[in-house]
C-alpha positions in Angstrom: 14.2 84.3 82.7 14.2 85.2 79.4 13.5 81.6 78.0 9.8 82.2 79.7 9.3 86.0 78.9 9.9 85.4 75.4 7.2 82.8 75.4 4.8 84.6 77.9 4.9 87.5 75.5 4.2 85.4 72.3 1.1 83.5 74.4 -0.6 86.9 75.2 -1.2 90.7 73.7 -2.2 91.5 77.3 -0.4 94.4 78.7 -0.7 93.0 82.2 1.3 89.9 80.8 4.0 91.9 78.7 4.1 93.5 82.5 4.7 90.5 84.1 7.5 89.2 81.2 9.3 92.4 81.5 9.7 91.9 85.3 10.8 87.8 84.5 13.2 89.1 81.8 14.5 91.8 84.4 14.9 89.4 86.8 16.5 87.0 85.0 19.0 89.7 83.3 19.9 90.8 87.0 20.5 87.2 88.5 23.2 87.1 85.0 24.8 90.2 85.6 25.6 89.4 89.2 26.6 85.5 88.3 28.5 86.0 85.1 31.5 87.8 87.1 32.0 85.4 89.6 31.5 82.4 87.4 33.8 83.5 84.8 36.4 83.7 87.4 36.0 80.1 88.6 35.8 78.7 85.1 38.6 80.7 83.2 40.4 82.2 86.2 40.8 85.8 86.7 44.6 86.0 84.6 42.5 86.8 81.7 39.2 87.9 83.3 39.1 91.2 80.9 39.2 89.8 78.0 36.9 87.2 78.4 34.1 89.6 79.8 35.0 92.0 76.8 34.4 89.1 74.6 31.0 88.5 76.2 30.3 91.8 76.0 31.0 91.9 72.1 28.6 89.2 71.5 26.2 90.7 73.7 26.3 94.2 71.6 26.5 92.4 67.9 23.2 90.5 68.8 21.4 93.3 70.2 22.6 95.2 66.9 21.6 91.8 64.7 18.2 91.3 66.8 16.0 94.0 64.9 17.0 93.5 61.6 16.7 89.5 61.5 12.7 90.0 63.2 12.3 92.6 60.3 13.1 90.2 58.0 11.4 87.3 59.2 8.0 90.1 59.7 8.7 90.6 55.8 8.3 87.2 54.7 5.4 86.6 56.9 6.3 85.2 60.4 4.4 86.3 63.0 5.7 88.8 66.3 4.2 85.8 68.8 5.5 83.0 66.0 9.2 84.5 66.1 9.0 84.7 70.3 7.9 81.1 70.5 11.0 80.7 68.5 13.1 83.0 70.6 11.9 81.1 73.4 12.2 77.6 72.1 16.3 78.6 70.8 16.9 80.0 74.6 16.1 76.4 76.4 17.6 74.7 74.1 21.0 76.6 74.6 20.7 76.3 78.2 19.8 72.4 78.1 23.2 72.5 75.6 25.2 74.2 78.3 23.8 72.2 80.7 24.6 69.0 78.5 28.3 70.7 77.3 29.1 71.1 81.5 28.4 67.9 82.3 30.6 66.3 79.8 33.6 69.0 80.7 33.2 67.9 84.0 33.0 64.0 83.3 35.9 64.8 81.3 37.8 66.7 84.0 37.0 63.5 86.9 38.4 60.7 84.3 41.7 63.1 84.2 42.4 62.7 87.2 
């Protein structure tokens, strides 16, 4: 979801596409909120279901807080809005092919145990 807004909004200045990446990005922000629950449950189990979700929700809050001030920065020395979405972008799919990659091997890991 927010992989493809991110780069939808840095391909276009139209309104009708910033439209169109807000509902992606809404979408995809729903389909987490609803997931992340259930899925931290199964991975971690729900002894210490708290403080895992209040750990996700710290590191949700400190890079809301650090977003602004790092594209500032980057708009200071000369990258552009649709340059640093491209990037934005580009970092999200990689983290998810990561996860993807990282789950894999956890569960490789987990079959050879047994």
């Amino acid at each position: 979801g927010w992989a493809g807004a991110t780069i939808l909004l840095g391909y276009s200045d139209s309104l009708y596409i910033g439209v169109l990446a807000l509902a992606v990005a809404g979408t995809g922000t729903a389909a987490v909120s609803i997931i992340v629950g259930a899925l931290f449950a199964e991975l971690y189990g729900t002894r210490n279901l708290g403080g895992i979700k209040a750990l996700f929700a710290a590191a949700s809050v400190l890079s809301s807080a650090l977003g602004p001030g790092v594209s500032g920065l980057l708009l200071d020395f000369g990258v552009s809005v649709s340059t640093q979405l491209y990037g934005m972008g580009a970092a999200l799919i990689a983290l998810t092919l990561g996860f993807v990659v990282l789950r894999r091997q956890i569960l490789l890991m987990q079959s050879a145990s047994r």
